[in-house]
N, CA and C atoms as an extended XYZ file, in Angstrom:
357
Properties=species:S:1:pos:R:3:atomname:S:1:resname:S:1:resid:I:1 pbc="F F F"
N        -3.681       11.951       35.941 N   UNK     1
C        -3.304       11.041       34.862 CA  UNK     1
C        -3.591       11.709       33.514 C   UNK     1
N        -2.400       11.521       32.825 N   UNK     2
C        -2.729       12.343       31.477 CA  UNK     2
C        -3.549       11.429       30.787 C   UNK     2
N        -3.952       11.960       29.595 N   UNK     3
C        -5.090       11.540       28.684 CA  UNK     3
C        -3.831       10.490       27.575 C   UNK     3
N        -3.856        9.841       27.207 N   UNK     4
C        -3.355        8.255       26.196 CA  UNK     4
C        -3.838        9.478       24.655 C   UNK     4
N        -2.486        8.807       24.064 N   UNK     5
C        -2.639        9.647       22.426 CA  UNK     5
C        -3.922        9.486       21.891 C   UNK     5
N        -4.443        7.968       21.946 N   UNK     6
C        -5.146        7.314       21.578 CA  UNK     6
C        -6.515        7.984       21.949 C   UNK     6
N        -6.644        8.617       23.174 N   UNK     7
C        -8.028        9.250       23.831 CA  UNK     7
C        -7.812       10.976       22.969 C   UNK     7
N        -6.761       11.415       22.706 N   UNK     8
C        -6.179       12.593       22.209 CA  UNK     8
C        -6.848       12.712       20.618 C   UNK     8
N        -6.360       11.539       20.224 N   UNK     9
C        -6.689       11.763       18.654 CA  UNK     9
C        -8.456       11.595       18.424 C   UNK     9
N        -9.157       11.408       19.558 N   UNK    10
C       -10.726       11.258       19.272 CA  UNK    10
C       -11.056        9.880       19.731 C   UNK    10
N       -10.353        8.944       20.212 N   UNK    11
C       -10.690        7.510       20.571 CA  UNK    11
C       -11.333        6.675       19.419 C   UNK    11
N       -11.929        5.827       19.421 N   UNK    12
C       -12.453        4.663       18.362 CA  UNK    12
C       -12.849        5.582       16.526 C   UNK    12
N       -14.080        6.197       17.139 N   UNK    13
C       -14.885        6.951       16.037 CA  UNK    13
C       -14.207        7.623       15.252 C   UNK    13
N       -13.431        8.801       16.273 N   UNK    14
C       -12.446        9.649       15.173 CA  UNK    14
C       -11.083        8.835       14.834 C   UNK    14
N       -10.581        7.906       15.343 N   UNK    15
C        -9.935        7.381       14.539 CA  UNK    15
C       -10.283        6.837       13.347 C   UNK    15
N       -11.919        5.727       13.152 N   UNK    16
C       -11.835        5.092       12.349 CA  UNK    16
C       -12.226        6.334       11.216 C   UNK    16
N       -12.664        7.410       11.626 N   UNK    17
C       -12.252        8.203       10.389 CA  UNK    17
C       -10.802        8.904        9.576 C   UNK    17
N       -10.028        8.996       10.839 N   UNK    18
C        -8.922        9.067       10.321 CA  UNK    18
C        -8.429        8.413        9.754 C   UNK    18
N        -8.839        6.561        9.731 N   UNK    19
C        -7.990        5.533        8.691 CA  UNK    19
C        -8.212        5.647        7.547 C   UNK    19
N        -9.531        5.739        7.300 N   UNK    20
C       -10.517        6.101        6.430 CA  UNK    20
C        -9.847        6.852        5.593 C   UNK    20
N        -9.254        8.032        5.354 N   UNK    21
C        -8.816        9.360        5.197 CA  UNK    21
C        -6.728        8.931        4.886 C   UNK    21
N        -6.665        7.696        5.545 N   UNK    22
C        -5.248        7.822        5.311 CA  UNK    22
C        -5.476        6.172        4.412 C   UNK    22
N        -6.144        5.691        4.277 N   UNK    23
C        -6.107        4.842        3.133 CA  UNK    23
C        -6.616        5.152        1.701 C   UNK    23
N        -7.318        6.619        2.194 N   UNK    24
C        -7.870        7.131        0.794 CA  UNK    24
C        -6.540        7.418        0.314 C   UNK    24
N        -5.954        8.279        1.172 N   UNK    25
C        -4.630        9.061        0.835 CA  UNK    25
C        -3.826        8.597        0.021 C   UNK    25
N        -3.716        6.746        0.516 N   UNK    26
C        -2.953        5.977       -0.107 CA  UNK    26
C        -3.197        5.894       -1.366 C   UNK    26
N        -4.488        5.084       -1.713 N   UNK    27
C        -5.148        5.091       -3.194 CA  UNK    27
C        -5.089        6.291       -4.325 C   UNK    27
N        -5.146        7.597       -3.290 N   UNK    28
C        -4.718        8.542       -4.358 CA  UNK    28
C        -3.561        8.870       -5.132 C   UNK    28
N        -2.250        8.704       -3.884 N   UNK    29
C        -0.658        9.018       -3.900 CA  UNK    29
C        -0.073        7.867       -4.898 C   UNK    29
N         0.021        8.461       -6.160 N   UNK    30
C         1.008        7.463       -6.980 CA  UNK    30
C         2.395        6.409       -6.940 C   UNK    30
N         2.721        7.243       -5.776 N   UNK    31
C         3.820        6.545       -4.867 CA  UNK    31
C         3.636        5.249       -4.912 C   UNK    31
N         2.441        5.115       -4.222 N   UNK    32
C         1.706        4.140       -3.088 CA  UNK    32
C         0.820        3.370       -4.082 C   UNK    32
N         0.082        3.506       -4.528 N   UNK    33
C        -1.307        3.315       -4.914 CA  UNK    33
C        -1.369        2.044       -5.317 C   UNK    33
N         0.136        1.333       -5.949 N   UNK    34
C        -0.053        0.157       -6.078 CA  UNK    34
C        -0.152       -0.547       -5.175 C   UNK    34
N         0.243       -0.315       -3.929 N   UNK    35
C         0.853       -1.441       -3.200 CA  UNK    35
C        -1.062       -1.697       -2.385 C   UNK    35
N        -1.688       -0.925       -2.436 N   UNK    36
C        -3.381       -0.521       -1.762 CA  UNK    36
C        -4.227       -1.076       -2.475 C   UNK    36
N        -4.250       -1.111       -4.076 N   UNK    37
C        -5.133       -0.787       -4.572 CA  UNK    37
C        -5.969       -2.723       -4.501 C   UNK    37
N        -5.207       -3.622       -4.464 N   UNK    38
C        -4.894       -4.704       -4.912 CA  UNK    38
C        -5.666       -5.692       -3.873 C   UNK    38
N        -5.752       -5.425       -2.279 N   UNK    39
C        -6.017       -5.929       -1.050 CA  UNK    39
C        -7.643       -5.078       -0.669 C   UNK    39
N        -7.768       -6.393        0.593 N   UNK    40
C        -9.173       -6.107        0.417 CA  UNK    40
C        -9.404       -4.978        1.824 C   UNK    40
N        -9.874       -4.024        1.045 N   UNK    41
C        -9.853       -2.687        1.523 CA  UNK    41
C       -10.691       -2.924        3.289 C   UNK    41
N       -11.296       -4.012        3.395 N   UNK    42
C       -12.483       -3.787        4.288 CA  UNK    42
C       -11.305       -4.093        5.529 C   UNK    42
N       -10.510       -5.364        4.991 N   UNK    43
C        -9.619       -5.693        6.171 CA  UNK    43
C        -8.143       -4.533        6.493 C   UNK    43
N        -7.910       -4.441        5.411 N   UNK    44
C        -6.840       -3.002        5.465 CA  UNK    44
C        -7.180       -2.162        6.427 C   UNK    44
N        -8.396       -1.718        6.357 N   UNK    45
C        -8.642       -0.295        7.206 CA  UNK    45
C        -9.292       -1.153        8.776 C   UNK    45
N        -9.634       -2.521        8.794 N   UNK    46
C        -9.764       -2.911       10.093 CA  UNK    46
C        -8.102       -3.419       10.940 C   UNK    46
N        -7.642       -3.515        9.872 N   UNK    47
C        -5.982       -3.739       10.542 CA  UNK    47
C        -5.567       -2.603       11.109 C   UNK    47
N        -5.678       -1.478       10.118 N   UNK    48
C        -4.678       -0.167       10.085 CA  UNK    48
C        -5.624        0.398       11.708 C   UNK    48
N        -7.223        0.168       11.975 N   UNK    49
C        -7.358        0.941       13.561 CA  UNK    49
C        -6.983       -0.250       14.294 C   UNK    49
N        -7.208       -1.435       14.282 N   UNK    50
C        -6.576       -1.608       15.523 CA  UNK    50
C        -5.417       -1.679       16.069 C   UNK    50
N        -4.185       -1.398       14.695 N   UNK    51
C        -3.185       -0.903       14.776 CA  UNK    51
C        -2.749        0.436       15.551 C   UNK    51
N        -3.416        1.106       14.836 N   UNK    52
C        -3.603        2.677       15.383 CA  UNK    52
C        -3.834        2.872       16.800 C   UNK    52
N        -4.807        2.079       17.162 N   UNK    53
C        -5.566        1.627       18.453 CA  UNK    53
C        -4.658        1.633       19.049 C   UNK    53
N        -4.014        0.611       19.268 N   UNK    54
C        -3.112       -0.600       20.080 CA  UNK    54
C        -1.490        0.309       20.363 C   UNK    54
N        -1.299        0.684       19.619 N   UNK    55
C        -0.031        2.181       19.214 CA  UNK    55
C         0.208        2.734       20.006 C   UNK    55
N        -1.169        3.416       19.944 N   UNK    56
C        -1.555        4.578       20.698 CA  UNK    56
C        -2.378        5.022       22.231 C   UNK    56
N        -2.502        3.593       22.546 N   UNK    57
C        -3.000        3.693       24.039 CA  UNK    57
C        -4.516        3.365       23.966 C   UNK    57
N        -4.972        3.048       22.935 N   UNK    58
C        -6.756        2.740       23.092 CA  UNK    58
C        -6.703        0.893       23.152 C   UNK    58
N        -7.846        0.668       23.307 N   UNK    59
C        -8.671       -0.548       23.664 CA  UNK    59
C        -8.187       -1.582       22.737 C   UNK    59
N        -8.266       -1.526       21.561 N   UNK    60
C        -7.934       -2.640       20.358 CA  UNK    60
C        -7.036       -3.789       20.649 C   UNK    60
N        -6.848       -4.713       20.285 N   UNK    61
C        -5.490       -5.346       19.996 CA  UNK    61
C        -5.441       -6.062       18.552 C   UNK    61
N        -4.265       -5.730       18.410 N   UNK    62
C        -3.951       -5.320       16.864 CA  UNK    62
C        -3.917       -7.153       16.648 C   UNK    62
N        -4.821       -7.686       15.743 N   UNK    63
C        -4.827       -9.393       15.309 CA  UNK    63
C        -3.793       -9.410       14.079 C   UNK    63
N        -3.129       -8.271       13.299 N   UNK    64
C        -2.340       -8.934       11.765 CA  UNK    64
C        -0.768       -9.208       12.483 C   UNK    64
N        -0.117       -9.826       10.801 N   UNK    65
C         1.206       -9.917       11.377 CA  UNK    65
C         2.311       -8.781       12.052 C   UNK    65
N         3.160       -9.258       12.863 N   UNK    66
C         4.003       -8.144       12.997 CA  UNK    66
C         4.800       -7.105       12.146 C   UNK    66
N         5.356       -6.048       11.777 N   UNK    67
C         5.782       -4.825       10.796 CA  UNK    67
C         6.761       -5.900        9.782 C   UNK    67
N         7.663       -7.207       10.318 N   UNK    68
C         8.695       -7.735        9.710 CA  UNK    68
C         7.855       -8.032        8.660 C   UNK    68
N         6.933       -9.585        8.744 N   UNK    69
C         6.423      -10.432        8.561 CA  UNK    69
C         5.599       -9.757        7.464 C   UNK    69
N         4.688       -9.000        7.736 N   UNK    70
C         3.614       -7.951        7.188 CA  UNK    70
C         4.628       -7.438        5.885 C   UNK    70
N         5.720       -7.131        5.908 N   UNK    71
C         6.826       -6.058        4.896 CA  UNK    71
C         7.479       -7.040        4.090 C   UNK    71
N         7.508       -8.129        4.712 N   UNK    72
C         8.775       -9.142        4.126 CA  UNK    72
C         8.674       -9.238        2.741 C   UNK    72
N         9.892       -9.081        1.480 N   UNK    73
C         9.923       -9.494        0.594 CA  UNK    73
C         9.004       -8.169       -0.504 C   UNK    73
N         8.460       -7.310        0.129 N   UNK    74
C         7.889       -6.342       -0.539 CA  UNK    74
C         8.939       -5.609       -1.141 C   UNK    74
N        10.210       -5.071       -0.793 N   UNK    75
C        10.860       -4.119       -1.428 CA  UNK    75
C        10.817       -2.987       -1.174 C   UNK    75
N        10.035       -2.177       -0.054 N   UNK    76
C         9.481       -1.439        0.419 CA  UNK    76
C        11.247       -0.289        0.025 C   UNK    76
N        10.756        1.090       -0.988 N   UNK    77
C        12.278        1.847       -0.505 CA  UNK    77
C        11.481        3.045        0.574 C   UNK    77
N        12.746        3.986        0.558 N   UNK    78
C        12.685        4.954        1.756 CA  UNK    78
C        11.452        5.942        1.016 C   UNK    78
N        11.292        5.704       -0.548 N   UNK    79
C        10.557        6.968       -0.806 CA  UNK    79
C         9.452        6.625       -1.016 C   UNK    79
N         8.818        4.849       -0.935 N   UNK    80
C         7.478        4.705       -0.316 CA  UNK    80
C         7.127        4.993        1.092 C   UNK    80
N         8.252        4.662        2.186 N   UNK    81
C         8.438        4.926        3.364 CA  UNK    81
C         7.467        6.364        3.687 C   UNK    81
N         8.414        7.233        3.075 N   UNK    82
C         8.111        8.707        3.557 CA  UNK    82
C         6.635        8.621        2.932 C   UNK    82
N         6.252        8.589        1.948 N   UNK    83
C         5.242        8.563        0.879 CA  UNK    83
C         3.850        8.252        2.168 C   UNK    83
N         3.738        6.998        2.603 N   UNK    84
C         3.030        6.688        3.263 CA  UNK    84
C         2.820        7.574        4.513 C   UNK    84
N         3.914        8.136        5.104 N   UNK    85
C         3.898        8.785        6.369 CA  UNK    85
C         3.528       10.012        5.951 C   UNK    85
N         3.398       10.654        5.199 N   UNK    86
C         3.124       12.191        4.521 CA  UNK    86
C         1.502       11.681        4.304 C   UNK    86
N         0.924       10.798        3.718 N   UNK    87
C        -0.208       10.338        3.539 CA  UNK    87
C        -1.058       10.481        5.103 C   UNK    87
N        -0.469        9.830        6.172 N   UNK    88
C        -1.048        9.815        7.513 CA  UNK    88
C        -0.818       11.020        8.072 C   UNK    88
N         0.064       12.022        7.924 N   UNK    89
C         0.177       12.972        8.247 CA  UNK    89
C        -1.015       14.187        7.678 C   UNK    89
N        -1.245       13.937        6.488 N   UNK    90
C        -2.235       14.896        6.019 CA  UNK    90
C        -3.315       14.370        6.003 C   UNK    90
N        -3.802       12.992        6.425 N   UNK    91
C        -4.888       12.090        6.994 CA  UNK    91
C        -5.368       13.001        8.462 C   UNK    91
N        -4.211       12.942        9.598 N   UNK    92
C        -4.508       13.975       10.855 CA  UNK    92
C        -5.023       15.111       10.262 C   UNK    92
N        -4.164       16.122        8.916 N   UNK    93
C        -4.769       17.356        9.150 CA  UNK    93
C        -5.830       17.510        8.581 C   UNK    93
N        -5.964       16.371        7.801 N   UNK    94
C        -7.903       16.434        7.519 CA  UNK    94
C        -8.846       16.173        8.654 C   UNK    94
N        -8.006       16.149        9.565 N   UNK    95
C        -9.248       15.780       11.003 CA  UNK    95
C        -8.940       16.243       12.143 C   UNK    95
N        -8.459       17.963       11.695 N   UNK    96
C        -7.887       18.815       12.903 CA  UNK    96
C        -7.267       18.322       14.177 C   UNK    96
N        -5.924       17.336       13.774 N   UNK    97
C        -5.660       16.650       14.910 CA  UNK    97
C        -4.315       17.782       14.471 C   UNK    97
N        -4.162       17.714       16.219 N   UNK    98
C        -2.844       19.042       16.763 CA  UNK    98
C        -1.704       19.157       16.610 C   UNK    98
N        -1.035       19.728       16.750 N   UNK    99
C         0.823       19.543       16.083 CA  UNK    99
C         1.351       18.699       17.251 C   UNK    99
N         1.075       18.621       18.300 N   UNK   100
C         1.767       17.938       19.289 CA  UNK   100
C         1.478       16.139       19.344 C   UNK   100
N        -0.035       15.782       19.135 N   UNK   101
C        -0.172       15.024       18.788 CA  UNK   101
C         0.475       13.962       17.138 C   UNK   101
N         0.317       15.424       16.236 N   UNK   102
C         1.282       14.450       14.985 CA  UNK   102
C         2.604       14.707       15.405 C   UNK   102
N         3.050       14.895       15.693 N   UNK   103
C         4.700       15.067       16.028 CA  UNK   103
C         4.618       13.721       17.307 C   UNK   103
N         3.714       12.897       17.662 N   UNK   104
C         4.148       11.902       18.652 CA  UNK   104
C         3.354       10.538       17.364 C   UNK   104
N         2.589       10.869       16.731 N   UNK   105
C         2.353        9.970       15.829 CA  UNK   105
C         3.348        9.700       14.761 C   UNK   105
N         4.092       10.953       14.319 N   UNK   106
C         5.299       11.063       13.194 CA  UNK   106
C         6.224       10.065       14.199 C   UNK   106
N         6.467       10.234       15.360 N   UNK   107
C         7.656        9.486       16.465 CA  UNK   107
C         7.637        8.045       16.159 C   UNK   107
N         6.485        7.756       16.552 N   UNK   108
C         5.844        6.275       16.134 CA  UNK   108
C         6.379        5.491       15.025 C   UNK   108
N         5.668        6.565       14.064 N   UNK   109
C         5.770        5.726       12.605 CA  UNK   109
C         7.235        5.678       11.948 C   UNK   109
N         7.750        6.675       12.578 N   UNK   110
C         9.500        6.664       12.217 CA  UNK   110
C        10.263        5.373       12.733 C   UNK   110
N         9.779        5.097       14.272 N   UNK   111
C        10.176        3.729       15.074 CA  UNK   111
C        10.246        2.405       14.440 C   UNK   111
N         9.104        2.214       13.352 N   UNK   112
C         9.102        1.218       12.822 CA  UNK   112
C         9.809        1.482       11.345 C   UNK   112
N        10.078        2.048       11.014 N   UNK   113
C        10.883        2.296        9.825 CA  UNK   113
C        11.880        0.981        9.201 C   UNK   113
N        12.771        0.157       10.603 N   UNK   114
C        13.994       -0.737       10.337 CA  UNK   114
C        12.693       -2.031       10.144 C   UNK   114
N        11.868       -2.107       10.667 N   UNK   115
C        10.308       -3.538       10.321 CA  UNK   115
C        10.247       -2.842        9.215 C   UNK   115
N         9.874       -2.128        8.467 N   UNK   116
C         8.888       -1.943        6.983 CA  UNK   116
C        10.430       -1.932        6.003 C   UNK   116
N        11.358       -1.751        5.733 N   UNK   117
C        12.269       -1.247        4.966 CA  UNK   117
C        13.289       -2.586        5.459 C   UNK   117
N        13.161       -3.063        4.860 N   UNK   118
C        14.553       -4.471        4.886 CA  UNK   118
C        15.642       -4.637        4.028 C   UNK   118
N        17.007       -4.638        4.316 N   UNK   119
C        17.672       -4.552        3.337 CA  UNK   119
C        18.330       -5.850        3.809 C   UNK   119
C-alpha cells in the first residue's frame, strides 16, 4: 500500500507548518494580501489544515463551507487564482516538499479552480 499525499507531505506537524508558511505567503503577496489580512488568522490557518488534511488523505475533516459557498460573491479573478497557488507552491518549497508531490498538490488546487472563480 502506497503511502497517502497527506503521509508524503509530513502528516499533521509538517503540514501545520506548511499552512503556516502559505498564509504568511499570502499576507506578504500584494496580489492577495487584502483578501487575508482582514479574517481571523487563528481560524484561517485551522480551516486551510484541515482542508489540506482532508485533500490529501490524512485524518482531519474539513468543518468550513464548501469552495462555492466559501468564494461566493468575492470576485475572485484568474490572477488572484494563480497568485494564491504560486504562494502554496513556494509554501512546499520552504519545507523541502518534492516535485512529485507539488505537481499532485498543483493537480488539486487547479481542480477547484471552477468553485473559487465564478463567473
Amino acid at each position: 500500500m502506497s503511502a497517502t499525499l497527506f503521509d508524503r507531505l509530513g502528516g499533521s506537524d509538517r503540514l501545520a507548518l506548511i499552512v503556516d508558511d502559505i498564509v504568511d505567503n499570502h499576507l506578504k503577496n500584494p496580489k492577495v494580501r487584502t483578501r487575508f489580512e482582514n479574517v481571523d488568522q487563528r481560524k484561517l490557518r485551522k480551516l486551510a489544515l484541515e482542508f489540506f488534511s482532508a485533500g490529501t488523505g490524512g485524518p482531519h475533516t474539513y468543518s468550513g463551507r464548501d469552495m462555492v459557498a466559501t468564494h461566493k460573491g468575492m470576485n475572485i479573478s484568474e490572477e488572484e487564482f494563480v497568485a494564491v497557488i504560486d504562494d502554496i507552491l513556494l509554501a512546499l518549497d520552504q519545507n523541502g516538499v518534492g516535485e512529485t508531490e507539488k505537481a499532485e498538490v498543483l493537480s488539486i488546487l487547479w481542480s477547484l479552480k471552477n468553485q473559487v472563480i465564478r463567473v
